[in-house]
C-alpha positions in Angstrom: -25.7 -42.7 22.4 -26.5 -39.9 19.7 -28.2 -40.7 16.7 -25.5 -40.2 14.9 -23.8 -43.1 17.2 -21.6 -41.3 18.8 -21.2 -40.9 22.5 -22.5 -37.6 24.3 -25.8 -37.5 22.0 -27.2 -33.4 23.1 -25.3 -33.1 26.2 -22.4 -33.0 24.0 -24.0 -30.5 21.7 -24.7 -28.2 24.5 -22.3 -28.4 26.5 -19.9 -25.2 27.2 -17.0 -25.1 24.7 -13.7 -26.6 26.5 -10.4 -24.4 27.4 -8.6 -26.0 24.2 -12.1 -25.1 21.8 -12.3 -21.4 23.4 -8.5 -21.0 22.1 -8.7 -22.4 18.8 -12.1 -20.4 18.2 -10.0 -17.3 18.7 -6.5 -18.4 16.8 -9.4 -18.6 13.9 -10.2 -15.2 14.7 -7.5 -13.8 15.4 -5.9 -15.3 11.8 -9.2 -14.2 9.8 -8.8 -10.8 10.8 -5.1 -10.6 10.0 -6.0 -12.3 5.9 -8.6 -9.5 6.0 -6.4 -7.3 7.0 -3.6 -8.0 4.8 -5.8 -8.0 1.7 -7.6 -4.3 2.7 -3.5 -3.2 2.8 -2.8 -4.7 -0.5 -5.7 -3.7 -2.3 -4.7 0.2 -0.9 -1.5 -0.3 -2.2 -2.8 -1.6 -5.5 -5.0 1.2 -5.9 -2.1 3.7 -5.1 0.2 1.5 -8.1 -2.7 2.2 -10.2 -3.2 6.0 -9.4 0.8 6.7 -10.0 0.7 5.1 -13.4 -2.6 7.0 -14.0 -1.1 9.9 -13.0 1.8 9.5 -15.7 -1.1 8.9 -19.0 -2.5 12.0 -17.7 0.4 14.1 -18.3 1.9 16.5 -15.4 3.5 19.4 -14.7 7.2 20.4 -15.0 9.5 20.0 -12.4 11.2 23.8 -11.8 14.4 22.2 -10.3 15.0 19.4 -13.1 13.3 21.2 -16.8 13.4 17.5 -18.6 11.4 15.9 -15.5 7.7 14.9 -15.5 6.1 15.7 -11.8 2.8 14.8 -10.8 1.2 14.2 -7.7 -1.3 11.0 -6.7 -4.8 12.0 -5.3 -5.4 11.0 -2.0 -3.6 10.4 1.3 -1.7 6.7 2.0 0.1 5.7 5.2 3.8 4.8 5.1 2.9 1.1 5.2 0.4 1.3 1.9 3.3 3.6 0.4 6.3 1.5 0.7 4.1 -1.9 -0.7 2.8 0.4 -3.5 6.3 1.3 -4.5 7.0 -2.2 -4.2 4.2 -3.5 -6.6 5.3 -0.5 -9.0 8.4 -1.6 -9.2 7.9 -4.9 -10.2 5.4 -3.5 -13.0 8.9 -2.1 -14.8 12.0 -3.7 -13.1 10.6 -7.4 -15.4 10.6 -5.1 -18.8 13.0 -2.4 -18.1 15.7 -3.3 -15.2 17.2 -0.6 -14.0 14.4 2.0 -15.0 13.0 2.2 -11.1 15.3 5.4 -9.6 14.1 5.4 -6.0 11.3 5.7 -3.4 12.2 9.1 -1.1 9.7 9.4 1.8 10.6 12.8 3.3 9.4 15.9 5.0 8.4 18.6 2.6 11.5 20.6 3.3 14.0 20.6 6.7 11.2 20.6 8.8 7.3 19.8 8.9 5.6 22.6 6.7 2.2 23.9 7.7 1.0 25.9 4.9 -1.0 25.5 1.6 -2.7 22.5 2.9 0.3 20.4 4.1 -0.6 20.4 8.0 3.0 18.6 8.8 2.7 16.1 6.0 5.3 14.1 4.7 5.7 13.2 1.3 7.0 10.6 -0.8 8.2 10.4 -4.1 8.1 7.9 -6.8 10.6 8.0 -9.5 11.4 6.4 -12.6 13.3 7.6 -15.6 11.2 8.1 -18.9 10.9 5.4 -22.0 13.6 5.0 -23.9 14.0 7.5 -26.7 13.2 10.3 -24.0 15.4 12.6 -21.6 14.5 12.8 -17.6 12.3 11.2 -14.9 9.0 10.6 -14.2 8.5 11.7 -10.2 5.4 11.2 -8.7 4.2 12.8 -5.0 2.7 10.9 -2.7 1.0 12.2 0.8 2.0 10.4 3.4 -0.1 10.4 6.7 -0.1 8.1 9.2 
């Protein structure tokens, strides 16, 4: 008897971990890992919400194509996976206040086939875009690199 009064007093204590303990140790591993993971991937995407809307306070440059259109581009580089749940978060920031004022996410090559030049190396970009505040003419479109 343990001190505790239970049966199995050290031997218990030291004894190797069964079949059944083994497998639950590493289910709780195996699920820690994924929470982690999950919140590293939403805290990415958070960061990429938060560096689009950034980018519009800022001020950008003028799309060539569209003249009444915003353009900017988001620092960094952001896989597909933080990219789409970014867009998703960013979307919910306007769709509550404004529905209807999200356009689209486009996740594309930079043209009809990978480009290697002025830095791309075969990137693919996506865009964010949403039109301007009421009162004001054209879109707001935001670049994203994409690299997986």
């Amino acid at each position: 008897m343990s001190g505790w009064g239970r049966p199995g007093g050290l031997a218990a204590v030291m004894a190797p971990p069964t079949a059944q303990q083994q497998q639950a140790q590493a289910d709780a591993d195996a699920k820690r890992k994924a929470d982690e993971a999950a919140r590293a991937l939403r805290a990415r995407a958070e960061a990429l919400r938060d560096k689009v809307e950034d980018c519009i306070k800022t001020g950008g440059g003028i799309s060539g194509n569209y003249v009444q259109d915003d353009q900017y581009t988001a620092p960094g580089y952001w896989t597909t996976t933080e990219t789409t749940m970014a867009f998703e978060l960013w979307k919910q920031l306007y769709e509550a206040r404004t529905p209807g004022s999200i356009i689209a996410l486009n996740i594309h090559m930079m043209g009809p086939s990978a480009k290697y030049t002025g830095d791309r190396n075969g990137a693919i970009q996506a865009n964010f875009i949403r039109f301007k505040q009421a009162g004001k003419v054209g879109r707001y479109n935001i670049h994203i690199d994409v690299r997986d």
